[in-house]
C-alpha positions in Angstrom: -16.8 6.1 42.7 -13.6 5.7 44.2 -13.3 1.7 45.6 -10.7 2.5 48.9 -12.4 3.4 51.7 -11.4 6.7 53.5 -10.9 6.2 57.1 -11.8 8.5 59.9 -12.1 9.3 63.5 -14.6 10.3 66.2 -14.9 11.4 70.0 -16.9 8.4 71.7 -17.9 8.4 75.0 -15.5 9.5 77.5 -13.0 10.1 74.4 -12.7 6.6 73.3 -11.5 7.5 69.4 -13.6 5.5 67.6 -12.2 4.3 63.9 -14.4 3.9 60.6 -14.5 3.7 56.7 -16.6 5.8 54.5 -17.2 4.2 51.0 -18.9 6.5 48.8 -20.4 10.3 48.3 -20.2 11.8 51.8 -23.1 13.5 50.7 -25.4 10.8 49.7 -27.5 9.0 52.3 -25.8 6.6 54.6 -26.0 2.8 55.6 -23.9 2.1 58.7 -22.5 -1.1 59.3 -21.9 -2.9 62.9 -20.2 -5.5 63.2 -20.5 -8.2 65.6 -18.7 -8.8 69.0 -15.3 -10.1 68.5 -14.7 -8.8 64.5 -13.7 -5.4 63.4 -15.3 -3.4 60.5 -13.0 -4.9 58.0 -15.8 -8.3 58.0 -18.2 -5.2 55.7 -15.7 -4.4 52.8 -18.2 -6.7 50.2 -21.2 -5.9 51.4 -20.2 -2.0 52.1 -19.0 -1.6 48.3 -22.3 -3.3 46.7 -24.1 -0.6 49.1 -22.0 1.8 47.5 -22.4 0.9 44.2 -26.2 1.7 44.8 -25.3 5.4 45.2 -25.4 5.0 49.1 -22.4 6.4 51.7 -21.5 3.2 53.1 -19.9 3.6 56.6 -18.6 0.7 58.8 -17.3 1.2 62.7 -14.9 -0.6 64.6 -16.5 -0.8 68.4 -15.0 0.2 71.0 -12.2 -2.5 72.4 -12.2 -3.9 68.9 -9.6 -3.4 65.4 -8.5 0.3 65.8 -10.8 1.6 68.1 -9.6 2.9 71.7 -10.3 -0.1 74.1 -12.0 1.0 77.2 -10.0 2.2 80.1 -12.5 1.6 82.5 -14.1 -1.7 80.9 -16.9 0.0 79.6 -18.7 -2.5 77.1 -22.1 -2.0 77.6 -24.3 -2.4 74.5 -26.2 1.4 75.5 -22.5 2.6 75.1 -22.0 1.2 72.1 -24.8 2.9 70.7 -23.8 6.5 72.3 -20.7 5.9 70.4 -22.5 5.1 66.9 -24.6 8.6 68.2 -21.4 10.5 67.8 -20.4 8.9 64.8 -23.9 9.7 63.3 -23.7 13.1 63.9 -21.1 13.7 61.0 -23.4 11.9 58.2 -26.6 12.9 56.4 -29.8 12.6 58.8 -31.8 9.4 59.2 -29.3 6.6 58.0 -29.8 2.9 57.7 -28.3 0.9 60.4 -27.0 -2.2 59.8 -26.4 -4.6 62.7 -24.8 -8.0 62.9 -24.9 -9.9 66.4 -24.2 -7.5 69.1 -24.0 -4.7 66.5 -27.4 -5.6 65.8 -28.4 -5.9 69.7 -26.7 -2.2 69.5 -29.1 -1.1 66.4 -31.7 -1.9 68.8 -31.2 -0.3 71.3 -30.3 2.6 69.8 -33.3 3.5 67.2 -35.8 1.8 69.7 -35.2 3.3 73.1 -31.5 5.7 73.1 -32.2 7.6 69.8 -36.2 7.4 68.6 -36.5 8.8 65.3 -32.7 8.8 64.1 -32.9 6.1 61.8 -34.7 5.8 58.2 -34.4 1.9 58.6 -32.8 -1.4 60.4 -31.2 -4.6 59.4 -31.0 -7.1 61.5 -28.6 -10.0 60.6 -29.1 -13.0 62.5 -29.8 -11.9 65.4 -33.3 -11.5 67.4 -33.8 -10.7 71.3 -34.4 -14.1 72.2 -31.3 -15.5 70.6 -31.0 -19.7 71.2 -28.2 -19.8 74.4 -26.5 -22.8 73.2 -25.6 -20.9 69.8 -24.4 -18.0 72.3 -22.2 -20.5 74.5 -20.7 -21.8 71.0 -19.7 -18.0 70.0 -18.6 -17.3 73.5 -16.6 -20.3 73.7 -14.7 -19.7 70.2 -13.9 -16.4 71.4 -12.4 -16.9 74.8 -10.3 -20.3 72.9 -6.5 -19.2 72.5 -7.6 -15.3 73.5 -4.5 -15.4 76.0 -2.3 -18.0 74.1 -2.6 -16.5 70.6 -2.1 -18.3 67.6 1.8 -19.7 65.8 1.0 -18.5 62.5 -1.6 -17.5 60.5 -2.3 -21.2 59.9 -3.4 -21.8 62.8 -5.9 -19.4 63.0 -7.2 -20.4 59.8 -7.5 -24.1 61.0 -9.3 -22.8 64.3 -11.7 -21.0 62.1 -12.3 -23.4 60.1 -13.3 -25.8 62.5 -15.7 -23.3 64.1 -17.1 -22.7 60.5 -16.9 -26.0 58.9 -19.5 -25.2 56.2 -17.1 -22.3 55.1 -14.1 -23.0 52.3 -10.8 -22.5 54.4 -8.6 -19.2 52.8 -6.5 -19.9 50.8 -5.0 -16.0 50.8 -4.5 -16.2 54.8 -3.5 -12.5 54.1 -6.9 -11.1 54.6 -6.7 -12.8 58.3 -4.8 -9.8 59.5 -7.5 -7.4 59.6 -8.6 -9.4 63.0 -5.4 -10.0 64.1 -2.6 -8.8 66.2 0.7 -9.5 65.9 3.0 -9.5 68.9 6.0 -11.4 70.3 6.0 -13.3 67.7 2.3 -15.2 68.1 -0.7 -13.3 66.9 -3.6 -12.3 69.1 -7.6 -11.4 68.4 -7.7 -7.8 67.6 -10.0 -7.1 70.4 -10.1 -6.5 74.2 -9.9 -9.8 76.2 -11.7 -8.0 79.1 -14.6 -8.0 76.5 -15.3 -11.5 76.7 -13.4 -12.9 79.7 -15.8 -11.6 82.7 -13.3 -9.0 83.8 -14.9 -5.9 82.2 -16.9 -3.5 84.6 -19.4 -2.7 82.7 -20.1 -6.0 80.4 -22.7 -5.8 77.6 -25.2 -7.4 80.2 -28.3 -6.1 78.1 -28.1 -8.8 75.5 -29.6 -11.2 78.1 -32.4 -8.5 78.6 -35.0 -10.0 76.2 -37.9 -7.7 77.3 -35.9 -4.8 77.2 -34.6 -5.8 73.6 -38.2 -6.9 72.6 -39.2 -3.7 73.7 -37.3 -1.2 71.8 -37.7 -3.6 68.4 -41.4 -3.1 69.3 -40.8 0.6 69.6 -38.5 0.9 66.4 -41.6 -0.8 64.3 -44.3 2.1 66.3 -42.0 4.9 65.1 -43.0 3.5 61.3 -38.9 2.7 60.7 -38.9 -0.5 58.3 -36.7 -3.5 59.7 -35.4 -6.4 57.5 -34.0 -9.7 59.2 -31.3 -11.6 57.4 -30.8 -15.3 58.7 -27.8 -17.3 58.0 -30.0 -21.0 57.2 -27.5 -22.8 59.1 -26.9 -20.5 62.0 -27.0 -21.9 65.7 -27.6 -18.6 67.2 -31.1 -17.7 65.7 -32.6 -21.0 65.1 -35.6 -21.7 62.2 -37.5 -21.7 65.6 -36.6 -18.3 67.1 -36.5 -16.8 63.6 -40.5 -17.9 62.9 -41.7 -17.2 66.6 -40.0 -13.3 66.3 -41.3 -12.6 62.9 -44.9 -14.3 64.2 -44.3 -11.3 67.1 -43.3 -8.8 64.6 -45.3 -9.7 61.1 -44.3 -6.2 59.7 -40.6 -7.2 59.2 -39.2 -8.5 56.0 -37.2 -11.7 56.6 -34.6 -13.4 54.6 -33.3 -16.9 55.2 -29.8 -17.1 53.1 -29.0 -20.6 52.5 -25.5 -21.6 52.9 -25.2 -19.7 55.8 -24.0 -19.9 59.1 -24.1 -16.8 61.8 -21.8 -15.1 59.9 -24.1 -14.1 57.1 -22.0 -11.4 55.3 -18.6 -14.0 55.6 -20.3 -16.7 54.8 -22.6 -15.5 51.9 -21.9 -12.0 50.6 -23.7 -12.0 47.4 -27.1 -13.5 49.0 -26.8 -11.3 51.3 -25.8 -7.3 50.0 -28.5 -8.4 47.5 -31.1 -8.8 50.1 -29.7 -5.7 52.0 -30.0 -3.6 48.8 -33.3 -5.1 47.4 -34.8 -3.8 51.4 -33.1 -0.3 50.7 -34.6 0.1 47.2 -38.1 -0.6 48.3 -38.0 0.9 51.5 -35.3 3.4 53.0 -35.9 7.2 52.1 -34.5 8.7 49.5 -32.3 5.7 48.7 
C-alpha cells in the first residue's frame, strides 16, 4: 500500500471545489474522515493510515472555507451544506462508507446519515462530540478560534505557544514544521487556514444547527432506527462533552459503543492517536460491512 495520499477534487454545492486525500485501494470500502471546525484534513494522516492498513480506502475532506477547499462566496457554512458537500464527495467511493466525524464534522455525520442521506452510510463515529455538547467547552473553542484570527501569528512559535496554552495537557512540537498544514502564510505573519467569516458572526448562513439539540437528537435517533452502528470516542479530559453529557447521551442511546480515551482532550485524534485508530478500527472489525 502506497503511504502518500493522492489528492483530489469535487463539485460542492454551488461549485465550491472541495479538496481531499484518498489513502488506500480505491476500490476497497471507505471510512471518511471530517474534521472539526477550524482544522483541515491534514489533523487525520495517523489515524487515516492505521484505517488503511486495515485494508480500508481511507478518505479525509477539507470543509468548505477551511485548508484548500473553496471558501464560500456567499458565506454559506451551514452544517446541512456541509453534508451536501460530503454527498458529492461520496458519490465517487464504494456504496455505504463509514463516516467519521470529529466536532462539527461529527454534528455534519449527523445530519447527514440521520435526516439528509438515510441509508448512505454502513456506520458512524462520533468523536467527542454529542447533540447536547457542554456550552462553556463551546465558548472555550470559540474563543481560541476567534484569538489572533485577524492579527495572525510572528512565527511559527508563536502559534505553537498559543496552542499549547489551549492544550496544556499536550507535549508542545518540537518539529513546528507540521504547523503549516493549518496555516497561512502572508505578509510576513501567518494566518488560520480557514475563513474568518466562519467564526466571526459575519457569515450569512452560519452553521446555526449545532445549537439545534432536538434536531441533532433526532437524526442520531434516526441513524440508530435505520440499524447503522454508531461508536462514540471521548477525549477523558475534554470540556466539550463532559463525563456528564457523555453518560446522559449513551443512557439516551444504550445501543452505541463508547470509548473514553484517557489522556485526552477534545482533540482525540491529536491528542491520542494510537488509543484512538485502535478504538476506530476495533468498531470497524466488529461491525462495519464488509470491512
Amino acid at each position: 500500500m502506497t503511504t502518500t495520499p493522492e489528492s483530489f477534487t469535487t463539485a460542492g454545492v454551488d461549485g465550491v471545489r472541495i479538496v481531499g486525500d484518498r489513502l488506500g485501494d480505491p476500490l476497497a470500502p471507505a471510512v471518511v474522515f471530517l474534521h472539526g471546525g477550524g482544522q483541515t484534513r491534514r489533523s487525520w494522516g495517523p489515524s487515516a493510515a492505521a484505517v488503511a492498513e486495515r485494508g480500508w480506502q481511507a478518505v479525509t475532506v477539507d470543509f468548505r472555507g477551511h485548508g484548500e477547499s473553496d471558501w464560500s462566496a456567499d458565506g454559506d457554512y451551514r452544517v446541512t451544506t456541509f453534508a451536501t458537500d460530503v454527498l458529492e464527495v461520496l458519490r465517487h467511493l464504494p456504496p455505504r462508507p463509514v463516516l467519521v466525524g470529529a466536532s462539527l464534522g461529527g454534528f455534519t455525520a449527523m445530519l447527514l446519515a440521520g435526516e439528509l442521506a438515510p441509508d448512505t452510510v454502513c456506520a458512524v463515529v462520533l468523536v467527542d462530540i454529542v447533540p447536547n455538547m457542554d456550552p462553556s467547552g463551546a465558548s472555550r473553542i470559540h474563543n481560541f478560534m476567534y484569538d489572533r484570527m485577524e492579527s495572525g501569528f510572528d512565527s511559527l512559535d508563536e502559534v505553537a505557544d498559543a496552542i499549547q496554552e489551549y492544550n496544556p495537557h499536550r507535549p508542545r512540537p518540537t518539529d513546528l514544521d507540521g504547523l503549516r498544514t493549518n496555516l497561512r502564510h502572508r505578509d510576513g505573519r501567518w494566518y488560520w487556514h480557514w475563513d474568518p467569516k466562519f467564526i466571526d458572526g459575519t457569515s450569512a448562513l452560519p452553521p446555526i444547527e449545532v445549537t439545534e439539540v432536538d434536531r441533532l437528537y433526532a437524526a442520531v435517533d434516526e441513524i440508530l432506527r435505520a440499524g447503522v452502528p454508531m461508536l462514540l470516542v471521548r477525549g477523558q479530559m475534554s470540556d466539550l462533552v463532559t463525563e456528564e453529557r457523555a453518560t446522559e447521551f449513551i443512557a439516551r442511546f444504550p445501543q452505541i459503543d463508547f470509548v473514553d480515551v484517557s489522556g485526552a482532550g477534545h482533540m482525540v485524534a491529536g491528542d491520542r492517536n494510537d488509543l484512538f485508530a485502535g478504538a476506530v478500527v476495533e468498531f470497524l472489525a466488529r461491525h462495519a460491512k464488509d470491512g
